[in-house]
N, CA, C and O atoms as a GROMACS GRO file, in nm:
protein
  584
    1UNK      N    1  -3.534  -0.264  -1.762
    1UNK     CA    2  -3.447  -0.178  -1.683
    1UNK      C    3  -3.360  -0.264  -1.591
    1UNK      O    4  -3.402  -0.360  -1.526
    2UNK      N    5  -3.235  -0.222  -1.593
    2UNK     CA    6  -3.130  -0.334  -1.506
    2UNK      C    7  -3.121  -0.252  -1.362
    2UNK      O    8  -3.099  -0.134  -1.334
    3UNK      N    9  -3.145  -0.352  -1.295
    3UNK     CA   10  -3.151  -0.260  -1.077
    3UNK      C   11  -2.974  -0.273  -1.069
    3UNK      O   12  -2.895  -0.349  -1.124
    4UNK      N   13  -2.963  -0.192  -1.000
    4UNK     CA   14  -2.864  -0.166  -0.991
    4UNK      C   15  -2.824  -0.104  -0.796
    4UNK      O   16  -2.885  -0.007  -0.750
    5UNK      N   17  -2.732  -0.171  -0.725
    5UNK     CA   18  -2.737  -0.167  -0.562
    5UNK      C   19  -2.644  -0.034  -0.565
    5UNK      O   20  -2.570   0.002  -0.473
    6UNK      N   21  -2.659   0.019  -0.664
    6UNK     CA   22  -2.485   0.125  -0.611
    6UNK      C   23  -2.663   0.251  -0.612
    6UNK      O   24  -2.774   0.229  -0.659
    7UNK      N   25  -2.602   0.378  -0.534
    7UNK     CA   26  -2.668   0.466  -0.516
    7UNK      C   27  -2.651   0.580  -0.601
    7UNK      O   28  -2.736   0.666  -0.625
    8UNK      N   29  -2.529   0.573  -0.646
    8UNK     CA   30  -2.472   0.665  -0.768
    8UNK      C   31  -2.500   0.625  -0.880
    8UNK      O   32  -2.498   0.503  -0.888
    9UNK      N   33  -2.537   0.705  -1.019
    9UNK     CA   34  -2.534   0.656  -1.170
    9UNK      C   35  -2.359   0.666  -1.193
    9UNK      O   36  -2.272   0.734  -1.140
   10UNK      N   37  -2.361   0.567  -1.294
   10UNK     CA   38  -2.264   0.530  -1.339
   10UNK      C   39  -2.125   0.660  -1.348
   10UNK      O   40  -2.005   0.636  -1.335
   11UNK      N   41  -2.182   0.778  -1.370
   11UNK     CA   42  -2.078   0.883  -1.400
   11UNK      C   43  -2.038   0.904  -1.288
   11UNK      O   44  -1.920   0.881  -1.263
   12UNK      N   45  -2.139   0.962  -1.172
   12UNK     CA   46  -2.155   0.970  -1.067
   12UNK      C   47  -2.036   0.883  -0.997
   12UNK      O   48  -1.935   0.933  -0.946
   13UNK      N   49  -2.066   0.737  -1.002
   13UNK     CA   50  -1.938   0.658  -0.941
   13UNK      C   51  -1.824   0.673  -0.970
   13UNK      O   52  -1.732   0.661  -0.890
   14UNK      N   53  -1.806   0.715  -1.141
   14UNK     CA   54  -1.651   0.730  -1.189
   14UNK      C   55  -1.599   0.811  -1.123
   14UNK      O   56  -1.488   0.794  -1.074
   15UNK      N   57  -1.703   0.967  -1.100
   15UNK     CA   58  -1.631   1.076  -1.091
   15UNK      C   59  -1.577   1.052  -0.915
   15UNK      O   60  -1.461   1.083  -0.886
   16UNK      N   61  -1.648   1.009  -0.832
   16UNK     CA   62  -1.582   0.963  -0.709
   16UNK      C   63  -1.460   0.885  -0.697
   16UNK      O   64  -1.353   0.911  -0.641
   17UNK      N   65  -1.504   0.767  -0.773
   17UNK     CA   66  -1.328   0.690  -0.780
   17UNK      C   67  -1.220   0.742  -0.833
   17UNK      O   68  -1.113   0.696  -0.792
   18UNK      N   69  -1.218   0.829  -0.916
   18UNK     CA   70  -1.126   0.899  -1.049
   18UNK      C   71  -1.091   1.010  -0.894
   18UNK      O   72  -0.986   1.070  -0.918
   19UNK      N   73  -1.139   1.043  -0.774
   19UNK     CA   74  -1.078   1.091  -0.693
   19UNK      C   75  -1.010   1.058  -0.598
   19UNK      O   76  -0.937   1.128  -0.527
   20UNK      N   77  -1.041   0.914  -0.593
   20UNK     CA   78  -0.928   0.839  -0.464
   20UNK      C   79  -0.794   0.870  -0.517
   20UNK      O   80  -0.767   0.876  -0.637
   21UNK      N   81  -0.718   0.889  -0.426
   21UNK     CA   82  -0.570   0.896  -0.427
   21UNK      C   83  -0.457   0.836  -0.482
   21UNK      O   84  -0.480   0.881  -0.595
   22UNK      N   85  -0.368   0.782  -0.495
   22UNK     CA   86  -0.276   0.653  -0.554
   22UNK      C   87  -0.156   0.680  -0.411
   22UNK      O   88  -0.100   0.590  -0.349
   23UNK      N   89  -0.139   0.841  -0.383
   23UNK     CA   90  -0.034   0.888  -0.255
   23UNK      C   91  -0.060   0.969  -0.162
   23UNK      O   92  -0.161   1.038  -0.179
   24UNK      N   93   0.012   0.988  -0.043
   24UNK     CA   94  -0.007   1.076   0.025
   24UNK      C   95  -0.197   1.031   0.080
   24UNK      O   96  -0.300   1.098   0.089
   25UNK      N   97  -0.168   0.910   0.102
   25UNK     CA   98  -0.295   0.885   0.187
   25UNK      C   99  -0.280   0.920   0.299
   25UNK      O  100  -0.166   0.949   0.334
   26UNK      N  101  -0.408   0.930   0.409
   26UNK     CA  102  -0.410   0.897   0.542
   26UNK      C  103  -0.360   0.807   0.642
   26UNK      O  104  -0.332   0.843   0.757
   27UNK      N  105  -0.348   0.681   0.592
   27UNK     CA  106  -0.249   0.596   0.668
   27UNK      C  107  -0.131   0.603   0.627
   27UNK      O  108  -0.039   0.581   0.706
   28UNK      N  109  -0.095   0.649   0.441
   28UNK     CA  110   0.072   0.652   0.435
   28UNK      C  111   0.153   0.777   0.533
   28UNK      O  112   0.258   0.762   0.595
   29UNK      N  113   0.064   0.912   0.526
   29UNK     CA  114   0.090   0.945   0.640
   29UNK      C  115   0.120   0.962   0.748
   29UNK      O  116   0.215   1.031   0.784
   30UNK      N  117   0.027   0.890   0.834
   30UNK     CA  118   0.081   0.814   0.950
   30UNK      C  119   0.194   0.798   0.977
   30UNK      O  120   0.280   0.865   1.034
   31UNK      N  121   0.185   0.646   0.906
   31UNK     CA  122   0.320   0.612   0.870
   31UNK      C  123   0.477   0.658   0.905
   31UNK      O  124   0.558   0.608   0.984
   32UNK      N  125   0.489   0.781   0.808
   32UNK     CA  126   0.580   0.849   0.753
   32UNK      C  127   0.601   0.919   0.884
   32UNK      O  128   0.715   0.910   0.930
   33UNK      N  129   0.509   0.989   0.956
   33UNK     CA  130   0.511   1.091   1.065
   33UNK      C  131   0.566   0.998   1.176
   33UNK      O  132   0.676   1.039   1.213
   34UNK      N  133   0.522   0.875   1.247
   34UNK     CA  134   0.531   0.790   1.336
   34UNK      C  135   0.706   0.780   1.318
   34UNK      O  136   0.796   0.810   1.395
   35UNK      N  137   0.706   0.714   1.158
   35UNK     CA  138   0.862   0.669   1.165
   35UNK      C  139   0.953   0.812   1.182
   35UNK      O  140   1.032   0.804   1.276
   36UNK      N  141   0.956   0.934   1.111
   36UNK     CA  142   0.991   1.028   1.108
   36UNK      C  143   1.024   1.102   1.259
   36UNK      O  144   1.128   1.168   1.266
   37UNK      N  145   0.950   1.093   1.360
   37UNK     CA  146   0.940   1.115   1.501
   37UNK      C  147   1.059   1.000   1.570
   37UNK      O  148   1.123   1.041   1.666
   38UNK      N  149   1.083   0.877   1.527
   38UNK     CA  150   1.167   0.766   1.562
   38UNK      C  151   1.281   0.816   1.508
   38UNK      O  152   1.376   0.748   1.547
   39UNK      N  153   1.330   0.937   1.409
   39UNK     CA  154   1.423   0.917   1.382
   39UNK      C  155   1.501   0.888   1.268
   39UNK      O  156   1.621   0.905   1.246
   40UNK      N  157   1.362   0.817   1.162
   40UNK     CA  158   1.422   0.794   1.051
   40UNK      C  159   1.386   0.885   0.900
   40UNK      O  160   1.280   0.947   0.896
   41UNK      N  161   1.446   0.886   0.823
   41UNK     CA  162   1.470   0.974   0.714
   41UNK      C  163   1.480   0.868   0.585
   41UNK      O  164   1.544   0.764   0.567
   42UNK      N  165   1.388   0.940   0.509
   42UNK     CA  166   1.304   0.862   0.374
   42UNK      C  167   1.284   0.906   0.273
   42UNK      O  168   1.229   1.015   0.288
   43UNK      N  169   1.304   0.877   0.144
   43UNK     CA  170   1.216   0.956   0.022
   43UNK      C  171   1.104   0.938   0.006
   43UNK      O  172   1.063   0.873   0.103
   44UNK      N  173   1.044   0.953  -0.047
   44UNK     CA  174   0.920   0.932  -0.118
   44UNK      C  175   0.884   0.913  -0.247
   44UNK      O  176   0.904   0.990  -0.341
   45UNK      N  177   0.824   0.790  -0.248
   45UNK     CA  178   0.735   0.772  -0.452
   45UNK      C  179   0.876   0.796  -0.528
   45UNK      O  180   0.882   0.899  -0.594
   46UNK      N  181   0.972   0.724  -0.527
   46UNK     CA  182   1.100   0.693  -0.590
   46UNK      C  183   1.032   0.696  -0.731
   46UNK      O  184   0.925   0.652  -0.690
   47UNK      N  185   1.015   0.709  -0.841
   47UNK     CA  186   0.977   0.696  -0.994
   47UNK      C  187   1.106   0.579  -1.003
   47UNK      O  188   1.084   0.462  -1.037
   48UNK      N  189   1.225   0.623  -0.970
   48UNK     CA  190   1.308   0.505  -1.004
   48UNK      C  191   1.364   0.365  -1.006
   48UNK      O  192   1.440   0.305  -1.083
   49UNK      N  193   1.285   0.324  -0.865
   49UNK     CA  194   1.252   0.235  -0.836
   49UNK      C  195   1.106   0.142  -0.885
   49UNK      O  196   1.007   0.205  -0.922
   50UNK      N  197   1.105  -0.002  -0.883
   50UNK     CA  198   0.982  -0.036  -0.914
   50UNK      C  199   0.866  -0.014  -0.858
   50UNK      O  200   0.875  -0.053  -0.742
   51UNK      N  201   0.780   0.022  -0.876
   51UNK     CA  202   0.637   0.030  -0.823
   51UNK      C  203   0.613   0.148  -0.715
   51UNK      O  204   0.537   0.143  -0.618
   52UNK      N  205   0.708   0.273  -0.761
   52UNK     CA  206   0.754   0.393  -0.661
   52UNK      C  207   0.690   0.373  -0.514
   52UNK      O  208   0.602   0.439  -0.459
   53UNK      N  209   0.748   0.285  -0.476
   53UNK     CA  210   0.739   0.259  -0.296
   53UNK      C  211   0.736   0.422  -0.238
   53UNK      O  212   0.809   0.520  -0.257
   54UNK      N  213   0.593   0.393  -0.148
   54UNK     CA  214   0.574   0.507  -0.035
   54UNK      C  215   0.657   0.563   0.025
   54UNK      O  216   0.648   0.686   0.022
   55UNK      N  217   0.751   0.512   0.090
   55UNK     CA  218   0.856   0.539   0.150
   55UNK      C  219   1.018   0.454   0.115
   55UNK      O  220   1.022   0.334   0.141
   56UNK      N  221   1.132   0.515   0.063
   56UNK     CA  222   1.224   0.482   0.075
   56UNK      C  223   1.341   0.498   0.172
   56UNK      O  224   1.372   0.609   0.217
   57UNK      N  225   1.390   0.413   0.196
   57UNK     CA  226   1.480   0.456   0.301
   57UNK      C  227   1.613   0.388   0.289
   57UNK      O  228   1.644   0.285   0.349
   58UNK      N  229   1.694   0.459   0.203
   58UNK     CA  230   1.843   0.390   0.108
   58UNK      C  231   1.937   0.374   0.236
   58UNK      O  232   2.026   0.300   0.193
   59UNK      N  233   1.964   0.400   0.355
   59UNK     CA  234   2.033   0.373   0.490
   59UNK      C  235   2.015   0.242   0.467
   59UNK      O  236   2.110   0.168   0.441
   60UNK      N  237   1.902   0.204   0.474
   60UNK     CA  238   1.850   0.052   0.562
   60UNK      C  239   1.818  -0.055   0.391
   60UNK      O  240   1.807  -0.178   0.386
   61UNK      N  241   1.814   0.008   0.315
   61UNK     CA  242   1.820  -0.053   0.182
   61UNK      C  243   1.609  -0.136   0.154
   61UNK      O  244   1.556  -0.239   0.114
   62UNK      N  245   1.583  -0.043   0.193
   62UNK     CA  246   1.436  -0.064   0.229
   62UNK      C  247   1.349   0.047   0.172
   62UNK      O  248   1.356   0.169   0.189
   63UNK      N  249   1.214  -0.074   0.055
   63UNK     CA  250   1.094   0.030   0.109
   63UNK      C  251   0.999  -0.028   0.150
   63UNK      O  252   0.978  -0.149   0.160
   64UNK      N  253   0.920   0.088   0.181
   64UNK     CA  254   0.750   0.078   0.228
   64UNK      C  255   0.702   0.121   0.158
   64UNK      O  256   0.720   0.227   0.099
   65UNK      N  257   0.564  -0.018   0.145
   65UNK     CA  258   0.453   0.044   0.061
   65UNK      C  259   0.344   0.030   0.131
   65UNK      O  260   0.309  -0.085   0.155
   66UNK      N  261   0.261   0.145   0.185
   66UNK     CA  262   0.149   0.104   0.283
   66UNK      C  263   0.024   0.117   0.177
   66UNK      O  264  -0.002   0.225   0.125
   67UNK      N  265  -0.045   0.008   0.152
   67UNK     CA  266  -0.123  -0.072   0.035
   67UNK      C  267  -0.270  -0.039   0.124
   67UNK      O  268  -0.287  -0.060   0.244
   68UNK      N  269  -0.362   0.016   0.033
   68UNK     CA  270  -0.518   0.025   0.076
   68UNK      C  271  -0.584  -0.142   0.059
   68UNK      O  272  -0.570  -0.218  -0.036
   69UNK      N  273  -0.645  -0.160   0.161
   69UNK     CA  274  -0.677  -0.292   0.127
   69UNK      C  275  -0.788  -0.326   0.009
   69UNK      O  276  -0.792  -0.434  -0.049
   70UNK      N  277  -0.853  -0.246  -0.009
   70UNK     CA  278  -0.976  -0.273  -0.111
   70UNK      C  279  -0.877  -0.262  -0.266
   70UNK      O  280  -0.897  -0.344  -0.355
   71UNK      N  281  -0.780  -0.161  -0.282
   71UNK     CA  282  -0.726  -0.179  -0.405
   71UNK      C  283  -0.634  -0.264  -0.418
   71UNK      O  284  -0.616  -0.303  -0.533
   72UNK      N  285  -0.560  -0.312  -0.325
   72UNK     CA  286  -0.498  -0.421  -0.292
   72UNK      C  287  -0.468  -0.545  -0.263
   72UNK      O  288  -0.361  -0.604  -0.253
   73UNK      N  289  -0.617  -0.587  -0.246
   73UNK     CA  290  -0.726  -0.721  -0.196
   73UNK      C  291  -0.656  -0.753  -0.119
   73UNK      O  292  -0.579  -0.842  -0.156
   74UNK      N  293  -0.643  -0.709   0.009
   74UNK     CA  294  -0.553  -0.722   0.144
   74UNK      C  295  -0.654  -0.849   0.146
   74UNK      O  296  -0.773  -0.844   0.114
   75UNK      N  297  -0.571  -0.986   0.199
   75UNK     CA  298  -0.623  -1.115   0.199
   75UNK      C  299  -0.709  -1.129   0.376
   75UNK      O  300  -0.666  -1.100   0.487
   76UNK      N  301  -0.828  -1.181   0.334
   76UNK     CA  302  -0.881  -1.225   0.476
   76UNK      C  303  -0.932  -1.072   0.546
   76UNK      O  304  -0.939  -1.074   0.669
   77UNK      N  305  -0.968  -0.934   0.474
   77UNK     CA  306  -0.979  -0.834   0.505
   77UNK      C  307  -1.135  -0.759   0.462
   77UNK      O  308  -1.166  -0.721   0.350
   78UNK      N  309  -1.195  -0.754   0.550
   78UNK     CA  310  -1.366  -0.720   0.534
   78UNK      C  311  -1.349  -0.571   0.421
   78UNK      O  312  -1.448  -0.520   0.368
   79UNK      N  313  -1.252  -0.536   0.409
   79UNK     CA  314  -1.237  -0.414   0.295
   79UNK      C  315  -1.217  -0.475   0.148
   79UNK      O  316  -1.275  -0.435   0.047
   80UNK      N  317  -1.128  -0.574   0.156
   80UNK     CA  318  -1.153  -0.626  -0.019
   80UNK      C  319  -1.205  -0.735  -0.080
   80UNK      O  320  -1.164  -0.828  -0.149
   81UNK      N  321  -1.380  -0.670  -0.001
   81UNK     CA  322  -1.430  -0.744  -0.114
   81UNK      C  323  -1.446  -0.687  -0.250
   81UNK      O  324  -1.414  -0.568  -0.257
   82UNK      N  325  -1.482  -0.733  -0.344
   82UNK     CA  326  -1.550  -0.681  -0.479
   82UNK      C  327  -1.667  -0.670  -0.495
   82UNK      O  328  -1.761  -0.748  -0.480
   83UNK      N  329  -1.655  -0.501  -0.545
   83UNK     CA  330  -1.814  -0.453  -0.562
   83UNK      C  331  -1.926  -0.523  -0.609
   83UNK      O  332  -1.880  -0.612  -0.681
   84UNK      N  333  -2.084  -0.532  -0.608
   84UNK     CA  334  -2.143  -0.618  -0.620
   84UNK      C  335  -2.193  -0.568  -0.768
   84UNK      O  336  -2.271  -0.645  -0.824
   85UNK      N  337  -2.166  -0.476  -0.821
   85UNK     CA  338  -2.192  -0.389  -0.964
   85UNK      C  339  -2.056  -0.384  -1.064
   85UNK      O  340  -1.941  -0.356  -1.030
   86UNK      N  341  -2.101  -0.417  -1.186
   86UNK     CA  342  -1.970  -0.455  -1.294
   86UNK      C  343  -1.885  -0.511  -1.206
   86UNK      O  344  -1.791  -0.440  -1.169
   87UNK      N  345  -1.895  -0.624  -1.162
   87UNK     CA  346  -1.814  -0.730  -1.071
   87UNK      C  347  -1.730  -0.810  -1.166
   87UNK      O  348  -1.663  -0.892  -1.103
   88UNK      N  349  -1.709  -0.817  -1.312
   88UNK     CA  350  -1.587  -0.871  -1.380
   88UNK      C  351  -1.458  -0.740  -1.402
   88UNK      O  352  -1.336  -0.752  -1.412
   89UNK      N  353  -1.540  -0.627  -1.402
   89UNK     CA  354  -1.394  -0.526  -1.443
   89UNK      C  355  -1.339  -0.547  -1.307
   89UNK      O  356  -1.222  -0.584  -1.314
   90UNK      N  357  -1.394  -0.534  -1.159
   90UNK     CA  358  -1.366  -0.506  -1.064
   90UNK      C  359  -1.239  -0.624  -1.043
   90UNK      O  360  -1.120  -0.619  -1.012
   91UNK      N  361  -1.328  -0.723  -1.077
   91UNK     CA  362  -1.271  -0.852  -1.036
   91UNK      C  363  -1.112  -0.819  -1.119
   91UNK      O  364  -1.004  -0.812  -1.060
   92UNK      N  365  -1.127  -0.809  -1.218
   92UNK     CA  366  -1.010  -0.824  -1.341
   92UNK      C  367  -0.903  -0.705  -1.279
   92UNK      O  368  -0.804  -0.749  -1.220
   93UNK      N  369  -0.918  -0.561  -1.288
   93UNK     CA  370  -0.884  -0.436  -1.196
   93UNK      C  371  -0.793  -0.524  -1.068
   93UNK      O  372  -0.672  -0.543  -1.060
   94UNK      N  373  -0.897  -0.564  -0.978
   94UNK     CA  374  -0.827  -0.583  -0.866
   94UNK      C  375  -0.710  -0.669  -0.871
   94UNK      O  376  -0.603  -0.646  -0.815
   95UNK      N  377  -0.741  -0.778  -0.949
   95UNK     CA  378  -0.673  -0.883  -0.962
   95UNK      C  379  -0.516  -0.860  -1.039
   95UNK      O  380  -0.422  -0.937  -1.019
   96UNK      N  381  -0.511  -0.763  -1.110
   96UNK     CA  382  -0.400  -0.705  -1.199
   96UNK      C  383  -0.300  -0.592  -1.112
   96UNK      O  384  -0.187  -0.548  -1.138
   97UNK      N  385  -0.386  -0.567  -1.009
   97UNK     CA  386  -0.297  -0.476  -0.919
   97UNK      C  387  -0.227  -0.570  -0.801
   97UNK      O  388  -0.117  -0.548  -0.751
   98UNK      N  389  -0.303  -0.667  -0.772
   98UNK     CA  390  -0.239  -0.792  -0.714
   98UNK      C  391  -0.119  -0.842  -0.819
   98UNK      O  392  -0.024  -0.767  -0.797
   99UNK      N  393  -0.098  -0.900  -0.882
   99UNK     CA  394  -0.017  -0.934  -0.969
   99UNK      C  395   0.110  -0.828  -1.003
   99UNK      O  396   0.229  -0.857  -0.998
  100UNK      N  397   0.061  -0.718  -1.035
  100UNK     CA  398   0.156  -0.634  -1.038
  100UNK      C  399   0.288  -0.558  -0.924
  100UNK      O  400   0.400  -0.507  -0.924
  101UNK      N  401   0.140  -0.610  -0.813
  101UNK     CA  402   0.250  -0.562  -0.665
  101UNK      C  403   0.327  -0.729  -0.666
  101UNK      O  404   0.444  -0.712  -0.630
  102UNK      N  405   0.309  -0.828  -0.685
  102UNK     CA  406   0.392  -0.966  -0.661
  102UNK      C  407   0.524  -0.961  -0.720
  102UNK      O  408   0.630  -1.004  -0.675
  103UNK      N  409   0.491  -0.884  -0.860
  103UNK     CA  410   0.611  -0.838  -0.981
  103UNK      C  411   0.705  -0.796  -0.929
  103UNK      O  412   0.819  -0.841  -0.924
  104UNK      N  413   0.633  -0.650  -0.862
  104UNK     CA  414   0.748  -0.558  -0.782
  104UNK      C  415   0.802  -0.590  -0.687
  104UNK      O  416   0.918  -0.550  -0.677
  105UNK      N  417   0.768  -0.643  -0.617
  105UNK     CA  418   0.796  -0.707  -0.477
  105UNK      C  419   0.924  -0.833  -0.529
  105UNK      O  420   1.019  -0.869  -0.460
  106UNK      N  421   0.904  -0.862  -0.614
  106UNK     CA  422   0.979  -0.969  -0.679
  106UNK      C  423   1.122  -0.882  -0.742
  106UNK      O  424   1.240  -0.901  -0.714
  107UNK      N  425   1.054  -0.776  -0.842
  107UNK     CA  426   1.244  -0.659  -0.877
  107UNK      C  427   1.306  -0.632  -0.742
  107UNK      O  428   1.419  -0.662  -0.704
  108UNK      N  429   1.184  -0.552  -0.660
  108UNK     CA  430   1.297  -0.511  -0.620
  108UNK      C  431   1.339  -0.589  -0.526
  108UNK      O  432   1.434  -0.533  -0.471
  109UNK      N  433   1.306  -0.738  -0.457
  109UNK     CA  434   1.403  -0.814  -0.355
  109UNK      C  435   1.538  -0.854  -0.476
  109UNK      O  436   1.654  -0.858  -0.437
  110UNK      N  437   1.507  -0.876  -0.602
  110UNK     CA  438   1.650  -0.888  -0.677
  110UNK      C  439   1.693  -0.795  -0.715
  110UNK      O  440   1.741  -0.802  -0.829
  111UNK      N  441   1.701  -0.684  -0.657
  111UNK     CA  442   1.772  -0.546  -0.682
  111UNK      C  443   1.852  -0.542  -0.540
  111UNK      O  444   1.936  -0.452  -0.553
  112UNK      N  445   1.862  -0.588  -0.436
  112UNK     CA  446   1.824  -0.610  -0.302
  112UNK      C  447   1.805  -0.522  -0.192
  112UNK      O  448   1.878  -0.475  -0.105
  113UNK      N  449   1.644  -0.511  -0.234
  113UNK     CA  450   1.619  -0.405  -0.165
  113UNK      C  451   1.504  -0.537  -0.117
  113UNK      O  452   1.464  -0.640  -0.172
  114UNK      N  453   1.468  -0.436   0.084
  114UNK     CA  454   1.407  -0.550   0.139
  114UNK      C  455   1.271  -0.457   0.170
  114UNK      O  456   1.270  -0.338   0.201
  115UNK      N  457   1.168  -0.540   0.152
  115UNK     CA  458   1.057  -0.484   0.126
  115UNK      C  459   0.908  -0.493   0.147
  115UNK      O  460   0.835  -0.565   0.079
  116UNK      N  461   0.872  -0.426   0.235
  116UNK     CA  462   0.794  -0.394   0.383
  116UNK      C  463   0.665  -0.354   0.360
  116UNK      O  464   0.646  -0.235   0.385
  117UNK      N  465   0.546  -0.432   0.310
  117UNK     CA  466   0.449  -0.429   0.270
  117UNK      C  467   0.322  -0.385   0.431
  117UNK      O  468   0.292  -0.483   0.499
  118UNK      N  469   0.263  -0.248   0.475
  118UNK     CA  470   0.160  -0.201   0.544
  118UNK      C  471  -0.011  -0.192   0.483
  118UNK      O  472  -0.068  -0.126   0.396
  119UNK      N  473  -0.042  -0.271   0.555
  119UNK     CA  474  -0.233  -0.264   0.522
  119UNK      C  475  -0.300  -0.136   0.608
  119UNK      O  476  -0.285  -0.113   0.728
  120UNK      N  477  -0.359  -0.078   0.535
  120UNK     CA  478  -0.431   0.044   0.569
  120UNK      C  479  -0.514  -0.009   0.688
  120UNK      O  480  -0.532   0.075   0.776
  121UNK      N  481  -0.560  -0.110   0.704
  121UNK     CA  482  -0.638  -0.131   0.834
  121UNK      C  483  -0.604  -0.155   0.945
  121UNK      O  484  -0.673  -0.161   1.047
  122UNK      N  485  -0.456  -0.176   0.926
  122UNK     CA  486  -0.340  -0.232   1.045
  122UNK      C  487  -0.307  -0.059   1.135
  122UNK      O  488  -0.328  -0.011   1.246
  123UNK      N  489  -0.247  -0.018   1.010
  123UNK     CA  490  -0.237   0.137   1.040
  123UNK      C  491  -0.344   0.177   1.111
  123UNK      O  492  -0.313   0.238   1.213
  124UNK      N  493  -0.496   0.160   1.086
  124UNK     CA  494  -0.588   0.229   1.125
  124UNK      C  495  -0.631   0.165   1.266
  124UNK      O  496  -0.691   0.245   1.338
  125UNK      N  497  -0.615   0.055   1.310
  125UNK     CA  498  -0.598  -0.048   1.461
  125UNK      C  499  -0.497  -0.008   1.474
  125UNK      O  500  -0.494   0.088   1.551
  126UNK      N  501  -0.398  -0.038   1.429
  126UNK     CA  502  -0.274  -0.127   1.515
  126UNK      C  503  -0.140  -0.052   1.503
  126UNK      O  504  -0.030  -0.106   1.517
  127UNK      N  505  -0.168   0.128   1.466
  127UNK     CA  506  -0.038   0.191   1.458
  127UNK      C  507   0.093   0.200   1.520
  127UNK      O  508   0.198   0.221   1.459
  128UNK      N  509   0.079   0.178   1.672
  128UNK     CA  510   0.213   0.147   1.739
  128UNK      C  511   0.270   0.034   1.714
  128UNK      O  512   0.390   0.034   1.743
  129UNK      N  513   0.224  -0.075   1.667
  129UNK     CA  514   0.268  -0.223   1.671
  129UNK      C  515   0.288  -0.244   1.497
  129UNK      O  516   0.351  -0.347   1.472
  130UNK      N  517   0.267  -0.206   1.437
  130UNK     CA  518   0.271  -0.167   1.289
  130UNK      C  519   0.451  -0.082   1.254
  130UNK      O  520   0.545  -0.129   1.190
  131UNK      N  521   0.439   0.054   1.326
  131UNK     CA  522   0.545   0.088   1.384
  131UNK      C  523   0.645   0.028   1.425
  131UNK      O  524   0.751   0.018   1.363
  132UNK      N  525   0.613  -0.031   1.565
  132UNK     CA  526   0.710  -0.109   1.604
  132UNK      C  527   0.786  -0.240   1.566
  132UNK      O  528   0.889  -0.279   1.618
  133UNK      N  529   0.698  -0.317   1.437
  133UNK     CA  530   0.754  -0.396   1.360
  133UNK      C  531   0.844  -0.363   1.217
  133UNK      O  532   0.897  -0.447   1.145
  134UNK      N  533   0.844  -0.231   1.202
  134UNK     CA  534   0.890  -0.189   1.107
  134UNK      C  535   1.030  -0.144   1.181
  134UNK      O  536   1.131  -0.189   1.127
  135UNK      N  537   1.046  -0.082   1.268
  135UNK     CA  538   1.161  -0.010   1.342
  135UNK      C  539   1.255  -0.150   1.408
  135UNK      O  540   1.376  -0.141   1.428
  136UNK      N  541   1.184  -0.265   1.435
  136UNK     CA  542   1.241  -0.357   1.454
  136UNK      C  543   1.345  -0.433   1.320
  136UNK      O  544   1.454  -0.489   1.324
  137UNK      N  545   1.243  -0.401   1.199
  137UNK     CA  546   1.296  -0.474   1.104
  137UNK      C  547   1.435  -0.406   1.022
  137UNK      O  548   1.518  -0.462   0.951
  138UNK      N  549   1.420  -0.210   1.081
  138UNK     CA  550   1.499  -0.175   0.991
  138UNK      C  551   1.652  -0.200   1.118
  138UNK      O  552   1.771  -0.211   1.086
  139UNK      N  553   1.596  -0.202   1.250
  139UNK     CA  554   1.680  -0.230   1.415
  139UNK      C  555   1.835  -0.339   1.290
  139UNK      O  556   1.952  -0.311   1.264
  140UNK      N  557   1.748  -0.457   1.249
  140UNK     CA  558   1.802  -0.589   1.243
  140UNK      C  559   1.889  -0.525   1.130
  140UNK      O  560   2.011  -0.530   1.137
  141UNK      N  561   1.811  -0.452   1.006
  141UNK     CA  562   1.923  -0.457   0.866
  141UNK      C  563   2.041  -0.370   0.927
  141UNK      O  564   2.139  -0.386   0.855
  142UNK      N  565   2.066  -0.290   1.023
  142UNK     CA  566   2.184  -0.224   1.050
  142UNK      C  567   2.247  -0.292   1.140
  142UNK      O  568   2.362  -0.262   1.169
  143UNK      N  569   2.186  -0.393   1.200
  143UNK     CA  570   2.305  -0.480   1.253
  143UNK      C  571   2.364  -0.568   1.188
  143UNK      O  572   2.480  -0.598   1.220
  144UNK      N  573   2.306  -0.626   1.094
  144UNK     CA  574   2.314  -0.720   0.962
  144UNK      C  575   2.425  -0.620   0.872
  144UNK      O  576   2.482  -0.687   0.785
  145UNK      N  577   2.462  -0.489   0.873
  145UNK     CA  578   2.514  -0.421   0.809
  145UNK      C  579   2.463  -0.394   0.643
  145UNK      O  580   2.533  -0.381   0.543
  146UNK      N  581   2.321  -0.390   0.659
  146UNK     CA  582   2.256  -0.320   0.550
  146UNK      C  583   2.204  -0.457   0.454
  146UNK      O  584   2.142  -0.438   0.349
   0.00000   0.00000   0.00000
């Protein structure tokens, strides 16, 4: 018999993860409401753009993507580690969503769009200053004239 540290059977775990979100999280939220109260006006989950950024905001030629750190392997972050159960899919999984956000991040600065990567744990500490570095950054592209 193989021990196993997770508390759920195997279905059990799928059917929990197969419910986390991909949008409209709790910190993208935030987010959206904080900046929205400042003033600014955004789309959302562009399909047309690469990697449908959380928030678009075609004024300032900018998006946001506010990234969960565990699916994201936010670096140096007590949230992404990898599970201690089927630790090669995890590993492989995580590692491909890393790669894939580097991709995007890569179209769309050569599309030139400038592009404003939020960690869910920053949001969850550090919302005014999270905020306030973002409102600073979009401050600069309209003086820069976009």
């Amino acid at each position: 018999m193989k021990l196993s540290s997770d508390i759920f059977t195997k279905e059990k775990r799928s059917q929990i993860m197969s419910k986390v979100g991909s949008k409209d999280t709790k910190p993208e939220k935030l987010v959206r409401s904080a900046l929205h109260r400042l003033g600014y006006r955004f789309r959302l989950h562009d399909k047309k753009l690469p990697g449908k950024p959380d928030l678009v905001l075609p004024k300032y030629k900018t998006v946001i993507f506010v990234h969960g750190c565990f699916w994201h392997q936010h670096s140096g972050c007590g949230k992404a580690s990898i599970p201690r159960t089927n630790r090669a899919f995890w590993q492989e999984k995580l590692e491909k969503n890393v790669i894939r956000d580097r991709k995007v991040n890569v179209q769309l600065t050569e599309m030139g769009w400038n592009v404003i990567t939020v960690w869910e744990c920053d949001v969850k500490k550090h919302l005014s200053e999270v905020i306030g570095e973002i409102d600073n950054s979009l401050k600069k592209r309209t003086k820069a004239g976009g």
